[in-house]
N, C-alpha and C positions, 0 to 999 in steps of 0.2 A: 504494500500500500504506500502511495507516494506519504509523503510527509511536506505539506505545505502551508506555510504563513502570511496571511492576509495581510497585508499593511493598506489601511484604507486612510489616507490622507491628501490633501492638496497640492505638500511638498514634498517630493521626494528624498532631499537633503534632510530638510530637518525629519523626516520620521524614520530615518536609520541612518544615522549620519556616524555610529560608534558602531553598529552591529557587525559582528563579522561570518557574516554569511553572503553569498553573492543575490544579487537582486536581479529579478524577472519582472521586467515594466511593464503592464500588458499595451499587447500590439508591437510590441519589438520581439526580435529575431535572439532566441535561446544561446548563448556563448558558450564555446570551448569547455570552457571553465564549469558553466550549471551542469552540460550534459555528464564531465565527470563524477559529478556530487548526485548528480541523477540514478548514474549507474551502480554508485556506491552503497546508496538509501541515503545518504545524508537529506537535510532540511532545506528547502529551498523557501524565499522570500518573496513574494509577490504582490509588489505596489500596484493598485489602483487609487487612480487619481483623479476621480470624479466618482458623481452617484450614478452616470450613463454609464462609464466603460465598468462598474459594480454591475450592473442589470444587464447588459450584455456577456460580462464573465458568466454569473447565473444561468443564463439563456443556454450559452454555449456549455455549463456544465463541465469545462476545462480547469483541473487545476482546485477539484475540492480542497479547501481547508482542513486544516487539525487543530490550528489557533487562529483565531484575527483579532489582530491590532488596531483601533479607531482612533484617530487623532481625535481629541475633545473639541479641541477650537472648530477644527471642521465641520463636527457634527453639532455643534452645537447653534453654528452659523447657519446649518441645514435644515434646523429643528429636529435633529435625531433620524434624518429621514433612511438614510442607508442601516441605521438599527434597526430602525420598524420592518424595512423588507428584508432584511437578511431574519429575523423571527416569524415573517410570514413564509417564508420558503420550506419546501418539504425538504428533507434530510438534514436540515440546519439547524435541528435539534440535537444537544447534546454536546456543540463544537464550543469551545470556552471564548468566550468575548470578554477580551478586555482593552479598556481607555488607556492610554497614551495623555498626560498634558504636561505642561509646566507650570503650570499652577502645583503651590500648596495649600489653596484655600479649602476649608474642610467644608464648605456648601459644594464646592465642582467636585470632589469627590464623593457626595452622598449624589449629587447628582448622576454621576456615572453607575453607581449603583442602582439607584432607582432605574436606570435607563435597564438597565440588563447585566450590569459590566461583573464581570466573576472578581477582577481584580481592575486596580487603579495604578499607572508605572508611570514614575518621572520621566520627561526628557530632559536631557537627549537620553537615548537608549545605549547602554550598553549593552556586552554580549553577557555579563553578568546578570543585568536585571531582568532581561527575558528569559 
């Protein structure tokens, strides 16, 4: 079973800008580098970067999840929209969602909780805190 990680924010930089895994942007062409980590079972990352190329990933059903990462400011600028359909989708029960922000204020993370969020992780992201 692949093992793949949702990164669903605006910015690519800032939503893995410590991680050290290689990143899969959707709609660009898989590198060298992923197809090794591919073959191996390692974890691969995978930024989307809007709520269209989200509903599209879904559509096409490429690239199931094992975790997804939501930037807070994104979704909160969204009104939680790519939360809501990723809990309306069938098989998307069960995959742990958790918030991404920079914030430490303890309302945005009771908020990310109330949203769905399993867990709350500072940024930037290390490969530690994931």
């Amino acid at each position: 079973m692949e093992k793949n990680i949702w990164i669903i924010a605006n910015k690519r930089k800032e939503a893995v800008c410590d991680v050290s895994m290689p990143i899969f942007m959707y709609g660009f062409k898989v590198n060298p580098e992923m197809e090794n980590i591919i073959k191996t079972g390692g974890m691969r990352a995978i930024c989307i970067l809007s709520f269209d190329a989200l509903q599209k990933h879904m559509t096409e059903g490429l690239h199931m999840p094992s975790l997804i990462l939501i930037d807070y400011e994104m979704s909160k600028e969204d009104d939680f929209r790519a939360m809501s359909f990723i809990k309306e989708q069938a098989g998307m029960e069960g995959v742990p969602i958790l918030f991404m922000t920079d914030s430490a204020e303890e309302d945005v993370r009771s908020e990310c909780y109330v949203q769905g969020a399993l867990a709350v992780l500072m940024k930037p992201l290390t490969a530690v805190s994931v």
